[in-house]
C-alpha positions as CSV (number, residue, x, y, z in Angstrom):
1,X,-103.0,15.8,80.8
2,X,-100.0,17.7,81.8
3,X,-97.3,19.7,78.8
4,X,-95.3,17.3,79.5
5,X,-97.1,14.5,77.9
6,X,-97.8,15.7,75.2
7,X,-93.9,16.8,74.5
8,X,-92.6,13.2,75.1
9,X,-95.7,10.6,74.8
10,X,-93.5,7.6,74.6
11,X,-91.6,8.3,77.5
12,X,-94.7,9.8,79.7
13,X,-96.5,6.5,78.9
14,X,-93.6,4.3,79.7
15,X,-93.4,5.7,83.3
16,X,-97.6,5.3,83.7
17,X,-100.5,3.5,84.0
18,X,-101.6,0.8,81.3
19,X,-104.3,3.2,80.3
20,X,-101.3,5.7,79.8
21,X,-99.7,3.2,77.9
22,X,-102.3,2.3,75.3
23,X,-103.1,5.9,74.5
24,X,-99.7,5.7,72.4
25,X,-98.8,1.9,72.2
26,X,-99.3,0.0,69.0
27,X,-99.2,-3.7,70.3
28,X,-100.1,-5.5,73.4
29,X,-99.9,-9.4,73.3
30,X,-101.6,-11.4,76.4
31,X,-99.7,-14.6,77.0
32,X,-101.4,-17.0,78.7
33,X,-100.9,-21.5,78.4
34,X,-102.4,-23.1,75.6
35,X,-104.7,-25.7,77.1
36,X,-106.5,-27.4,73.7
37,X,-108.3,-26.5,70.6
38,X,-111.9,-26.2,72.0
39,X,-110.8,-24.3,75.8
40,X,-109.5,-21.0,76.3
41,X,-106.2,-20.2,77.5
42,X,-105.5,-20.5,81.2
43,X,-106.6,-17.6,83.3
44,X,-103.0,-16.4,84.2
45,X,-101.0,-13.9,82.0
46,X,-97.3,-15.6,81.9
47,X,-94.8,-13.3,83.2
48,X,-90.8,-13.6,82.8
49,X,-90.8,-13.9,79.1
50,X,-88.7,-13.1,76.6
51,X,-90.5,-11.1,74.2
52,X,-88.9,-9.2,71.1
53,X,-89.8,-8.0,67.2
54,X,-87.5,-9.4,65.1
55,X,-85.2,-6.6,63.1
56,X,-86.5,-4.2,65.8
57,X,-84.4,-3.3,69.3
58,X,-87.9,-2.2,71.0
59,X,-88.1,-5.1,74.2
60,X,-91.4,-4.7,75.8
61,X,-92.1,-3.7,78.8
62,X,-94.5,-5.9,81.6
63,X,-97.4,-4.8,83.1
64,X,-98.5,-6.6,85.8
65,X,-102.0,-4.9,86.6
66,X,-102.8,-6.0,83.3
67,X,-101.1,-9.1,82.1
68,X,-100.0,-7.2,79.1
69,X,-96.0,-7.3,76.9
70,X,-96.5,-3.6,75.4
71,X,-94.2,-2.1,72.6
72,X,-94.6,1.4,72.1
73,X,-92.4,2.0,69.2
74,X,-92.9,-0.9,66.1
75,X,-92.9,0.4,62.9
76,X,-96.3,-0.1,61.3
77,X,-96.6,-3.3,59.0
78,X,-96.3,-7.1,59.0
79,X,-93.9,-8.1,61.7
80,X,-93.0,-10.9,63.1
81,X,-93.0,-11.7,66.9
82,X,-90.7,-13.8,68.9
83,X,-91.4,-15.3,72.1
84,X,-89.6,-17.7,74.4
85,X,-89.4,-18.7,78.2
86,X,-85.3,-18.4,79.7
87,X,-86.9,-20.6,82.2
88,X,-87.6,-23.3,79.9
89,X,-91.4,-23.8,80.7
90,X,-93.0,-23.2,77.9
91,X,-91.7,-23.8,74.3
92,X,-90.8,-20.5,72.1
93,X,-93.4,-19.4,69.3
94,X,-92.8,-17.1,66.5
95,X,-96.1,-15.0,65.5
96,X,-96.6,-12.4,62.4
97,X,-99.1,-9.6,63.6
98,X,-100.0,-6.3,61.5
99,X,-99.1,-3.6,64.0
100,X,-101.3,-0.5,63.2
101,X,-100.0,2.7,62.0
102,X,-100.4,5.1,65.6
103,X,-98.2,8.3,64.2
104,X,-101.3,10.1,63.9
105,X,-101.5,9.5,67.8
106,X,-98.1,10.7,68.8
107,X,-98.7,13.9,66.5
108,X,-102.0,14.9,68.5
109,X,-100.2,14.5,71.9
110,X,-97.2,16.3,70.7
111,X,-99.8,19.0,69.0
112,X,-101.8,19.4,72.6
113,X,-104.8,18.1,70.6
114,X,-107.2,15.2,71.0
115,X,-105.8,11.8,70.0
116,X,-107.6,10.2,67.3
117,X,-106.4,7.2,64.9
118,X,-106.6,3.3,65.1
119,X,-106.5,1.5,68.2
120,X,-103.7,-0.7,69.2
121,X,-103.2,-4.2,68.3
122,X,-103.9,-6.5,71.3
123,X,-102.6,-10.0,70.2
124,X,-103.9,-13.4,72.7
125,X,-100.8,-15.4,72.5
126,X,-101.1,-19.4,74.0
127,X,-97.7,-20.8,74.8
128,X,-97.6,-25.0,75.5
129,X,-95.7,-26.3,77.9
130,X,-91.8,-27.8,77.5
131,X,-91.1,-31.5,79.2
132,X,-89.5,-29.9,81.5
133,X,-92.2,-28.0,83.0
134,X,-93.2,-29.1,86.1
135,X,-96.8,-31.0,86.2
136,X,-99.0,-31.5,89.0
137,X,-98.7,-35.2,89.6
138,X,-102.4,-36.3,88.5
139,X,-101.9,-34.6,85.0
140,X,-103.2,-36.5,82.0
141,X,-100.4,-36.3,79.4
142,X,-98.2,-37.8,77.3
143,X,-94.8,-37.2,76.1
144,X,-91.8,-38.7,74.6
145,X,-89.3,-37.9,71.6
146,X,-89.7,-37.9,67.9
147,X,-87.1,-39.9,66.3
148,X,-86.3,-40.6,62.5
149,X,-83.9,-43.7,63.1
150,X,-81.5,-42.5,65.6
151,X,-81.9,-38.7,65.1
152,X,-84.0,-36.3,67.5
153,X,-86.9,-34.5,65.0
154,X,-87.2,-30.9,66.2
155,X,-90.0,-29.0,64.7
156,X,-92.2,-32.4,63.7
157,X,-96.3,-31.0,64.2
158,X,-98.4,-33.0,66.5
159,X,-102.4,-33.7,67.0
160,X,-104.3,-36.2,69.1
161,X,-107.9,-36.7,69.6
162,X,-109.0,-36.2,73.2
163,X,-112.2,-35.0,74.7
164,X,-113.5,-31.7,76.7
165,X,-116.6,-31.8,78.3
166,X,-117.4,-35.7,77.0
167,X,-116.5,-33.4,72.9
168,X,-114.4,-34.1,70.8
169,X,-111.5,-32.1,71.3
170,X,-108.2,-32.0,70.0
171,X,-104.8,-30.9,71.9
172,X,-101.5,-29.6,69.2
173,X,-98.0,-29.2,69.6
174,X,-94.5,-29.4,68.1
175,X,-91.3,-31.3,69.3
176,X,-88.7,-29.3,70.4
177,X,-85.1,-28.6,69.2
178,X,-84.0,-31.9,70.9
179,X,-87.1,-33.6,69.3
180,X,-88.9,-34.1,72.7
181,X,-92.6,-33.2,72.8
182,X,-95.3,-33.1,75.6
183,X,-99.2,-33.5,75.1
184,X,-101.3,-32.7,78.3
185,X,-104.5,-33.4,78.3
186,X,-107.1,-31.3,80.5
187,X,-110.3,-32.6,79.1
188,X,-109.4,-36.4,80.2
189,X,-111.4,-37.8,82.9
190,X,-112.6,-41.4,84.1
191,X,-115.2,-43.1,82.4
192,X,-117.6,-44.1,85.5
193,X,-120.9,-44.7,83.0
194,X,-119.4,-48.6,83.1
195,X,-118.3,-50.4,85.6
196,X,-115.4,-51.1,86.1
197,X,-114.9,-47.7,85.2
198,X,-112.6,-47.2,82.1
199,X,-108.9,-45.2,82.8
200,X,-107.5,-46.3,79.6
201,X,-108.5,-44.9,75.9
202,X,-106.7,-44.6,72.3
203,X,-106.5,-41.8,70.9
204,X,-106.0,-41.2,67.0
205,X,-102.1,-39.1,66.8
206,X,-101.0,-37.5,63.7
207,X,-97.4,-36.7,62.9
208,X,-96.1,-34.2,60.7
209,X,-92.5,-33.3,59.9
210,X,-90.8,-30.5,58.0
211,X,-90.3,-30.8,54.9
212,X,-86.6,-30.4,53.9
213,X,-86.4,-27.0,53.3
214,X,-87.5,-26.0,56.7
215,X,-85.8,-28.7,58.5
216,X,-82.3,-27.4,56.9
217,X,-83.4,-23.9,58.4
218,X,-84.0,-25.1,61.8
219,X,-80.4,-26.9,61.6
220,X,-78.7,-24.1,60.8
221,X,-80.8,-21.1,62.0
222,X,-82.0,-22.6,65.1
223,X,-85.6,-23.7,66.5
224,X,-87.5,-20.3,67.1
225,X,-85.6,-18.3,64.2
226,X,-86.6,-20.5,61.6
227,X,-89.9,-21.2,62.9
228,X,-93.0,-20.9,60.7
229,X,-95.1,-18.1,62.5
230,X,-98.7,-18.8,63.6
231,X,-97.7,-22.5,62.7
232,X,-100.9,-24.2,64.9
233,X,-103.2,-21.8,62.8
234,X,-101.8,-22.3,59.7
235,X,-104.3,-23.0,56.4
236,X,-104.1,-26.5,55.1
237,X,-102.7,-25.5,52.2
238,X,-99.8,-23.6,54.3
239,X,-99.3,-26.2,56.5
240,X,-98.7,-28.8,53.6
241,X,-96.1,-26.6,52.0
242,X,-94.2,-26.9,55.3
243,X,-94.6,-30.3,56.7
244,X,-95.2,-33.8,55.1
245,X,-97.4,-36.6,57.0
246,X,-95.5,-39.5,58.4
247,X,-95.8,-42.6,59.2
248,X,-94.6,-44.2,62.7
249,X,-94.6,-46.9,65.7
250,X,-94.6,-46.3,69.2
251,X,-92.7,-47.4,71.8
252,X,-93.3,-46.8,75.8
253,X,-90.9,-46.5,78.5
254,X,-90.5,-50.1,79.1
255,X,-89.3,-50.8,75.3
256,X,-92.8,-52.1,74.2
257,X,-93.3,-51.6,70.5
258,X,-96.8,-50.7,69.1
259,X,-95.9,-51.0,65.1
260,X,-98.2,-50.3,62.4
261,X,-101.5,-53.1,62.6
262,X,-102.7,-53.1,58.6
263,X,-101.0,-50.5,57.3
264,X,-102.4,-47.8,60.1
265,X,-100.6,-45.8,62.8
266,X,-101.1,-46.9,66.3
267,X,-103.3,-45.5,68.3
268,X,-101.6,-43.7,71.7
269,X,-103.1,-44.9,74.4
270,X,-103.6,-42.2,77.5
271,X,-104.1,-43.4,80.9
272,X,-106.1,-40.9,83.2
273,X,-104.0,-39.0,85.6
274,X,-100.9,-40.4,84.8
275,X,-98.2,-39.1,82.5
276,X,-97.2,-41.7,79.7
277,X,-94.2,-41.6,77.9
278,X,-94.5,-42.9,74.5
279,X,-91.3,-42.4,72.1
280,X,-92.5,-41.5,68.2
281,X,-90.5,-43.7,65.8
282,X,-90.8,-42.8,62.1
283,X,-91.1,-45.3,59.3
284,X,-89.2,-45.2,56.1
């Protein structure tokens, strides 16, 4: 390793290698598409984001042998991570990650001695996709917009029963700051055991919305600001403090109503390869 190195590590890792780069970096996040619960990401990192720590002017850079967003400079502690897509493919996500305390790092390369101290923090992110992505035309999925009366619902938390593998699996998202929403559905295939062979299955949906403190902060701070961070992994108990269950009818592109039957929610019914759009109508 050269003098200069170990005069100016941030800036000698900045201009290097990723293995350069995590010898003084205290968080890496891998960015991939959220697929469901019970699959991994997709294989390919997602490049072109906007990444950024909120309170902190540090913008990451991209490395594309790796896949990686890397910030070299975060202040150690709970922060809180913001990403989102200026080409509107997949829907922004706010995170809170403990970046690791690395000084001791930095003072062994600026000392000419051996590095030692905690690794850095390497974060999985999984982004879902926006209705306006563009889907391959066999895609399972549905999609629609989340409506109390007349007004769009942004932030309302979604989660329908589908399958992986013939399992029970379960896909999650949020509506958008329009209130629009899209489900797809990997796991989805033909039933051929019977004959005919079945297309066509309901699926149990459950709808959330925020409560009214957090919906007055995504009116007035907008949609990724006032986000809840790590809101699909949220406890039960965290979750509830946020959003309220609600109950709805659904209604598909043609105007067909499915209300309530008994006092239960419809079921959403998902037709193999194509992509449905049924609106979400609250009930009083």
């Amino acid at each position: 390793m050269s003098l200069a190195a170990y005069e100016r590590p941030l800036e000698w890792a900045t201009r290097h290698s990723p293995e350069r780069i995590a010898a003084v970096g205290v968080l890496a996040l891998r960015i991939r598409r959220y697929l469901s619960e019970g699959a991994p990401p997709g294989l390919a990192p997602i490049a072109g984001l906007r990444v950024k720590a909120a309170g902190h002017p540090e913008r990451p850079g991209w490395h594309d042998s790796t896949g990686l967003y890397g910030f070299l400079r975060l202040p150690p502690g709970d922060t809180r991570i913001e990403v989102d897509d200026p080409a509107g493919r997949f829907q922004a996500q706010a995170l809170s990650v403990d970046v690791p305390d690395r000084s001791a790092v930095r003072e062994a390369l600026e000392a000419g001695t051996p590095p030692a101290g905690p690794a850095p923090r390497f974060l999985e992110v999984a982004l879902r996709p926006t209705p306006t992505m563009a889907l391959p035309p066999a895609t399972t999925a549905l999609w629609g917009v989340v409506r109390d009366g007349t007004r769009p619902v942004p932030g309302a938390l979604l989660a329908l029963s589908t399958v992986l593998s013939g399992l029970a699996d379960r896909v999650t998202g949020l509506s958008g700051p329009d209130g629009s929403y899209v489900l797809v559905l990997p796991g989805e295939a033909i039933d051929r055991s019977v004959n005919p062979p079945l297309r066509q299955f309901a699926r149990t949906l459950t709808v959330r919305v925020p409560r009214p403190p957090l919906a007055a902060a995504l009116s007035a701070e907008g949609f990724l600001a006032a986000q809840p961070a790590n809101v699909f992994s949220l406890t039960a108990a965290g979750r509830d403090a946020l959003f309220m269950p609600r109950d709805f009818q659904l209604r598909d592109s043609g105007g067909t109503l499915f209300p309530q039957v008994g006092g239960l929610n419809p079921s959403a019914s998902v037709s193999i390869g194509l992509q449905v759009r049924l609106d979400i109508e609250l009930l009083p």
